[in-house]
Short mmCIF file of the C-alpha atoms (twelve columns), coordinates in Angstrom:
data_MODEL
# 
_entry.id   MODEL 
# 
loop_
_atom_site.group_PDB 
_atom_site.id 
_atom_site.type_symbol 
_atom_site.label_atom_id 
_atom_site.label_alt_id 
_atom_site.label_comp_id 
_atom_site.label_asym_id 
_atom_site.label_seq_id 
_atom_site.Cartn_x 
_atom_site.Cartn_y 
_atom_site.Cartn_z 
_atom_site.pdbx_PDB_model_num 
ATOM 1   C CA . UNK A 1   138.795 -121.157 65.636 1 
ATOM 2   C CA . UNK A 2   139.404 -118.175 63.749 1 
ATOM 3   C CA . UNK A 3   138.630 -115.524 66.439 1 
ATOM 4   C CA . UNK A 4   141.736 -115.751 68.845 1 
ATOM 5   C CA . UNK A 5   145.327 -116.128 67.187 1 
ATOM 6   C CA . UNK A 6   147.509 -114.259 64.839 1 
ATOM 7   C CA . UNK A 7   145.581 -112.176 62.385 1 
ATOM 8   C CA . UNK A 8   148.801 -114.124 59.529 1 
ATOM 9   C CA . UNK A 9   148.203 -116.984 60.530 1 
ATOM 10  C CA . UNK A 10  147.021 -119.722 57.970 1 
ATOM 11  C CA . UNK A 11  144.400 -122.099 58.834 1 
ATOM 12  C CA . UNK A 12  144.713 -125.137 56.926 1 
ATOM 13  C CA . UNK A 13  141.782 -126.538 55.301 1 
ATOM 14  C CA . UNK A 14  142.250 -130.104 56.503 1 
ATOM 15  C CA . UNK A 15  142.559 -128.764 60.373 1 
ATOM 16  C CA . UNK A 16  139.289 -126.694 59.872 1 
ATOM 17  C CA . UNK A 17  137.521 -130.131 58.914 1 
ATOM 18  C CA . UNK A 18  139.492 -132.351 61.305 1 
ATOM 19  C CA . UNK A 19  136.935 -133.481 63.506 1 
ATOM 20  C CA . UNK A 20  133.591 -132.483 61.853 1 
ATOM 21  C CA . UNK A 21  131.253 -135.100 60.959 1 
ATOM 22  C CA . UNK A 22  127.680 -133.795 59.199 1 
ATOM 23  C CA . UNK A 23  128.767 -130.343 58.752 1 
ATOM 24  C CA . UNK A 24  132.152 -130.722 56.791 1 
ATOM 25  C CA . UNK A 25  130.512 -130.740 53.407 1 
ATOM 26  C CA . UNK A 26  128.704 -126.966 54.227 1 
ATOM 27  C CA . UNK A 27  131.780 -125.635 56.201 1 
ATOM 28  C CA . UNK A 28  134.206 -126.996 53.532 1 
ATOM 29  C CA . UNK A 29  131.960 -125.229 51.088 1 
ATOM 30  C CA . UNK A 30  132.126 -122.220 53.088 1 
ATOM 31  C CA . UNK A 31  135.817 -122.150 53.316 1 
ATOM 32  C CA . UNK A 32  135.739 -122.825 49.489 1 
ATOM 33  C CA . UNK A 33  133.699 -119.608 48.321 1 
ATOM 34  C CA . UNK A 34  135.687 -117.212 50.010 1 
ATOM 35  C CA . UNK A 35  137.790 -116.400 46.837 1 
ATOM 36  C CA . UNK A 36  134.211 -115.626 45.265 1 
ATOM 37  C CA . UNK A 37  133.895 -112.299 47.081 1 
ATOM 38  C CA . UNK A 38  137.355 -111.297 46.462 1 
ATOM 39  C CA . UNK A 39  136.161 -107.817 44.646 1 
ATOM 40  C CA . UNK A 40  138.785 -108.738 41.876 1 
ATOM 41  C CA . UNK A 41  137.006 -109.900 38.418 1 
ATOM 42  C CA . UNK A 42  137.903 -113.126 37.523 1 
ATOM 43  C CA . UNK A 43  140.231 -114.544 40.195 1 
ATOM 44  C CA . UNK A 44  137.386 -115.751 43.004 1 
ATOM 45  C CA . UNK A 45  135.967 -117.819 40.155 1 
ATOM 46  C CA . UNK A 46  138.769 -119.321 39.079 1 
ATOM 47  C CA . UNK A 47  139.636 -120.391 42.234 1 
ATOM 48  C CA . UNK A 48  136.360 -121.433 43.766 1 
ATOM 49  C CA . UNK A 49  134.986 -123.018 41.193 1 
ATOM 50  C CA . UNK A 50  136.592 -125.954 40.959 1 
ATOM 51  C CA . UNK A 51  136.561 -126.684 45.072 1 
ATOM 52  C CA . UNK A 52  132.741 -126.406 44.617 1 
ATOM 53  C CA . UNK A 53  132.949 -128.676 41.199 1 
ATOM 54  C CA . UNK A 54  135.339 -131.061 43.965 1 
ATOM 55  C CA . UNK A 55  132.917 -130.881 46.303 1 
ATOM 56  C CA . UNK A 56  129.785 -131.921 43.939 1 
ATOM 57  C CA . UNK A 57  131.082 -134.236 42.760 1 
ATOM 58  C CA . UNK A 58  132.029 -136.205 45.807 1 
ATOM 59  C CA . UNK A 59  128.463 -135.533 47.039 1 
ATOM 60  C CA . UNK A 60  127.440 -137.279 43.598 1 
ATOM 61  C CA . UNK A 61  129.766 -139.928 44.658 1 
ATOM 62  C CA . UNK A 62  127.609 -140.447 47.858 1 
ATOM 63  C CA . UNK A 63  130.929 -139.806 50.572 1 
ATOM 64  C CA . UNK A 64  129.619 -139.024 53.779 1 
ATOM 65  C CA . UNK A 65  133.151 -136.866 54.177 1 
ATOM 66  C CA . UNK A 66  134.696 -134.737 51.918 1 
ATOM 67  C CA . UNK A 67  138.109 -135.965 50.499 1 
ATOM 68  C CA . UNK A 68  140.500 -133.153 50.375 1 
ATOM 69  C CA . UNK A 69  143.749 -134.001 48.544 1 
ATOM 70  C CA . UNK A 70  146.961 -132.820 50.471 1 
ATOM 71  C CA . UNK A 71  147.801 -129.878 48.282 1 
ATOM 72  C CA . UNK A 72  144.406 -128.281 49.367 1 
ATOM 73  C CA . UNK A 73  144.479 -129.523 52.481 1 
ATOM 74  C CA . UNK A 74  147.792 -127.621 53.616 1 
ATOM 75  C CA . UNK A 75  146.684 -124.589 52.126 1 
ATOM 76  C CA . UNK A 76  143.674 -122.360 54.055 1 
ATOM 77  C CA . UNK A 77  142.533 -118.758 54.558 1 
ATOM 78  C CA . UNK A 78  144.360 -116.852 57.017 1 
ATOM 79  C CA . UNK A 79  142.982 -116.276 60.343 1 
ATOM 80  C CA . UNK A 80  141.871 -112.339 60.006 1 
ATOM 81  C CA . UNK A 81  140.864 -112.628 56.509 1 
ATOM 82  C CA . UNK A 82  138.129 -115.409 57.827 1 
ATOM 83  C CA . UNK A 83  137.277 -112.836 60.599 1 
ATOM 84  C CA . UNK A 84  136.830 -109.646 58.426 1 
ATOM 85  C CA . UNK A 85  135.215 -111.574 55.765 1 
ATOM 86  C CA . UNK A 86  132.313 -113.151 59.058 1 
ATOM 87  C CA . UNK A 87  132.667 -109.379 60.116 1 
ATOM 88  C CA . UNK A 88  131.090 -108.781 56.687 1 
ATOM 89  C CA . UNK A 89  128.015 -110.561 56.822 1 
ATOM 90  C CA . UNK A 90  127.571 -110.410 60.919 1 
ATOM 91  C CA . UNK A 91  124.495 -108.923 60.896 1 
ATOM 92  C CA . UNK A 92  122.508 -110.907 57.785 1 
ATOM 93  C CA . UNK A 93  124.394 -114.412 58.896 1 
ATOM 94  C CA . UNK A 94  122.941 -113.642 62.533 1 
ATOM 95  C CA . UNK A 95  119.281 -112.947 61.199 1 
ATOM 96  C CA . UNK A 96  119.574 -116.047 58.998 1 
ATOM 97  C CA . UNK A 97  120.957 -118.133 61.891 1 
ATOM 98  C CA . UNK A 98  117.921 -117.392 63.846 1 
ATOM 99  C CA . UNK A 99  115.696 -119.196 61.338 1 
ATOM 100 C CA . UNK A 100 117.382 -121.634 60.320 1 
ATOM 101 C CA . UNK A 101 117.043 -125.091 62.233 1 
ATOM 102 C CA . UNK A 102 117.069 -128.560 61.431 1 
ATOM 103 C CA . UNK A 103 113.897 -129.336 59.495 1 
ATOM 104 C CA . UNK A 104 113.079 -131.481 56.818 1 
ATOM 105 C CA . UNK A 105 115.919 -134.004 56.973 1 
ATOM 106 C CA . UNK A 106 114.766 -135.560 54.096 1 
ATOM 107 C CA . UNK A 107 116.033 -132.959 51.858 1 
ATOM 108 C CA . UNK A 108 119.325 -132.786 53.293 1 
ATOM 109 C CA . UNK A 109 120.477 -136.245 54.838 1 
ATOM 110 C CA . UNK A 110 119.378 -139.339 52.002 1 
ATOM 111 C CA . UNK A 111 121.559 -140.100 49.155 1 
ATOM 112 C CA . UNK A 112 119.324 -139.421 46.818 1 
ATOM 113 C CA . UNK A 113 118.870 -135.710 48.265 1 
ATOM 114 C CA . UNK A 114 122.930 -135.437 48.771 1 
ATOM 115 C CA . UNK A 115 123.604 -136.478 45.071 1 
ATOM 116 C CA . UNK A 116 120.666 -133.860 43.524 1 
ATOM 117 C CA . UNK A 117 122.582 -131.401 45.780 1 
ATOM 118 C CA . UNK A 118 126.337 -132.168 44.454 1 
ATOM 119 C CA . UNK A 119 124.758 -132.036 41.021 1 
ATOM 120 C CA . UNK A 120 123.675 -128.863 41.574 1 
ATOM 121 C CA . UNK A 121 126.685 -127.804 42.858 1 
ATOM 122 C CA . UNK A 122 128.852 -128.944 40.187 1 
ATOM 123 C CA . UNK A 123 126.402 -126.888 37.607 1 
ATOM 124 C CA . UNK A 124 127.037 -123.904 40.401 1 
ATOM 125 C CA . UNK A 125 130.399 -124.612 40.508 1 
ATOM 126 C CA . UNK A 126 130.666 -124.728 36.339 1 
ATOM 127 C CA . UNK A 127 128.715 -121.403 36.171 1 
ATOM 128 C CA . UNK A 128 130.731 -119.394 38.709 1 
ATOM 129 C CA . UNK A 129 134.123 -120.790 37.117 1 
ATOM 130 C CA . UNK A 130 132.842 -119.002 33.547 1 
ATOM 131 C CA . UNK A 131 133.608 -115.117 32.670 1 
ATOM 132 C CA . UNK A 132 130.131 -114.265 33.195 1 
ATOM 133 C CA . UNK A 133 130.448 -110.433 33.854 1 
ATOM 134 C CA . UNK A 134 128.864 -109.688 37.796 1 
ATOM 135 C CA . UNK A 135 128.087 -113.041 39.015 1 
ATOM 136 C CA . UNK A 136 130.574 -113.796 41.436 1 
ATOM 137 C CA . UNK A 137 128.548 -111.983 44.142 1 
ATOM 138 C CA . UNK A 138 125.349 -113.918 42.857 1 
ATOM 139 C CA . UNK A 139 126.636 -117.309 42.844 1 
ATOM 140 C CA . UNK A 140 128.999 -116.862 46.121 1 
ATOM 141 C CA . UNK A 141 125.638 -115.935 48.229 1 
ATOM 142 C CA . UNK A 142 123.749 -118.710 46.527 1 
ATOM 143 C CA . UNK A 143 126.470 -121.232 47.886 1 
ATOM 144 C CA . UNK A 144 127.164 -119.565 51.234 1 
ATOM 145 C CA . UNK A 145 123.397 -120.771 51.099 1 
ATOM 146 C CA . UNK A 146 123.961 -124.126 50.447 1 
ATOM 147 C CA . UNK A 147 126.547 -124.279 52.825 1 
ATOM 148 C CA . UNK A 148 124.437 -122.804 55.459 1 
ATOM 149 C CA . UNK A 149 121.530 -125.682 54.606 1 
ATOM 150 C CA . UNK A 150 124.262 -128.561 55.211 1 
ATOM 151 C CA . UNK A 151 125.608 -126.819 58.216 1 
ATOM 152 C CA . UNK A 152 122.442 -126.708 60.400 1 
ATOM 153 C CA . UNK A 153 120.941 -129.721 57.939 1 
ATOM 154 C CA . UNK A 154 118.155 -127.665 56.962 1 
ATOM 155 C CA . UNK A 155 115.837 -128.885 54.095 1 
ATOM 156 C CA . UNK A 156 113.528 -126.286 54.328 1 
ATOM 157 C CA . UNK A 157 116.761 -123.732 53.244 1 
ATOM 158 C CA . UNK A 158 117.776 -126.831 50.686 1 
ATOM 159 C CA . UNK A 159 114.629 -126.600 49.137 1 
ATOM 160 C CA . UNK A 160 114.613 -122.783 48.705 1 
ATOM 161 C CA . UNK A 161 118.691 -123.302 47.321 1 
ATOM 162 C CA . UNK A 162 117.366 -126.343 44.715 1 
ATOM 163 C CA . UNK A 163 115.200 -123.744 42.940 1 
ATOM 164 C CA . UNK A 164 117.071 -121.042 42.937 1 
ATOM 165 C CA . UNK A 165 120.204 -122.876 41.795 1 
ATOM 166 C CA . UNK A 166 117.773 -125.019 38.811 1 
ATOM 167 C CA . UNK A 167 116.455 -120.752 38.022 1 
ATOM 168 C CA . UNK A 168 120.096 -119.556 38.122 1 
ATOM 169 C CA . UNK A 169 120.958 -122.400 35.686 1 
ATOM 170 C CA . UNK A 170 118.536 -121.511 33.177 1 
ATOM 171 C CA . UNK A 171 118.899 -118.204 33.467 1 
ATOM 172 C CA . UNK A 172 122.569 -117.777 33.121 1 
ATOM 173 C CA . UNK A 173 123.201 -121.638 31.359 1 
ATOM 174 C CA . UNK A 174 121.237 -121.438 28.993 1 
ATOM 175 C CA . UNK A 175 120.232 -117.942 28.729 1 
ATOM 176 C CA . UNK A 176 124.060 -116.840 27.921 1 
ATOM 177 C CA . UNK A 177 124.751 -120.225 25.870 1 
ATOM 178 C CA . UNK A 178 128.067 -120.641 27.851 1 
ATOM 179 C CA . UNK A 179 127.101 -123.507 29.949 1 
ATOM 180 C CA . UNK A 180 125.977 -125.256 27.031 1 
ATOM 181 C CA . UNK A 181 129.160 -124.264 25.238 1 
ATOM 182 C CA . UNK A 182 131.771 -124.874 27.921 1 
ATOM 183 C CA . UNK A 183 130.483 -128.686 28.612 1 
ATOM 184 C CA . UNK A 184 129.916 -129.304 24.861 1 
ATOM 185 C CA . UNK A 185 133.854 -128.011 25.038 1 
ATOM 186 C CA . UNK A 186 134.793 -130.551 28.083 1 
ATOM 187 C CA . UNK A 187 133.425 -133.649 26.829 1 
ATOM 188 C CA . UNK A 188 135.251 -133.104 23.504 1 
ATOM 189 C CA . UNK A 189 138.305 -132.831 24.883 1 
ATOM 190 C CA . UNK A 190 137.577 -135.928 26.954 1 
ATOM 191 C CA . UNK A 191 136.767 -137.703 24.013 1 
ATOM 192 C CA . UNK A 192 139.564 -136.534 22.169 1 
# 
């Protein structure tokens, strides 16, 4: 999809998921954390974090598709900065590839397992959205992870991505107090 074409030309989100049935959580994921390696401080948080927080959520929800409202849907990376970006990580995505398989379904198919996973998500999602200086690397990889897992339904990968995003959540949640403060800050507004 991305490979042959005009280099300018934008590939709408809801074409790229047209058609996919399993996978279009993990490649809509993928699709979302591009703006997270944009090297520009700030800006790929802001804009991936809340299509991750979407994207949990309707996991939590238990839809077997993602819902992608029209606004998003229209809009897309463009063709060659998908390519340059899978230029980018080529080598380790073709190394990873190699290992990964579907394994463990468990982890990856239930509801039980797809709701743990958009709640994790959503905290992801939270975390990469805050100023938290040198973590938009960090978190990006963790969810090009994720979306690896529920791209080739791997549970064994899942697993791994569960503890890693529970550590990161400590770590930088709690650990910074800005998690803590940021939801405190949500639900009063809500409440308000």
């Amino acid at each position: 999809m991305f490979e042959h074409g005009d280099p300018a030309e934008q590939q709408p989100l809801g074409r790229i998921l047209q058609g996919l049935q399993e996978s279009a959580f993990g490649v809509f994921l993928f699709v979302a954390i591009l703006p997270a390696f944009i090297p520009v401080p700030g800006i790929g948080g802001a804009v991936s974090g809340p299509l991750v927080l979407l994207i949990g959520l309707q996991m939590m929800a238990g839809l077997a598709r993602p819902w992608v409202p029209g606004f998003i849907a229209r809009r897309g990376p463009r063709r060659g900065t998908m390519h340059r970006f899978l230029g980018r990580i080529d080598r380790p995505l073709r190394r990873l590839d190699r290992m990964l398989k579907p394994r463990l379904p468990a982890l990856v198919g239930p509801l039980p397992a797809r709701v743990f996973t958009g709640l994790l998500l959503v905290m992801t999602g939270v975390l990469l959205s805050l100023p938290i200086p040198l973590t938009n690397y960090l978190f990006g990889f963790q969810l090009l992870l994720f979306a690896l897992a529920l791209i080739e339904r791997d549970g064994a990968l899942m697993l791994f991505n569960w503890v890693a995003a529970l550590a990161a959540g400590l770590f930088f949640g709690l650990g910074s107090g800005q998690l803590v403060g940021h939801t405190v800050e949500l639900f009063q507004r809500w409440t308000s």
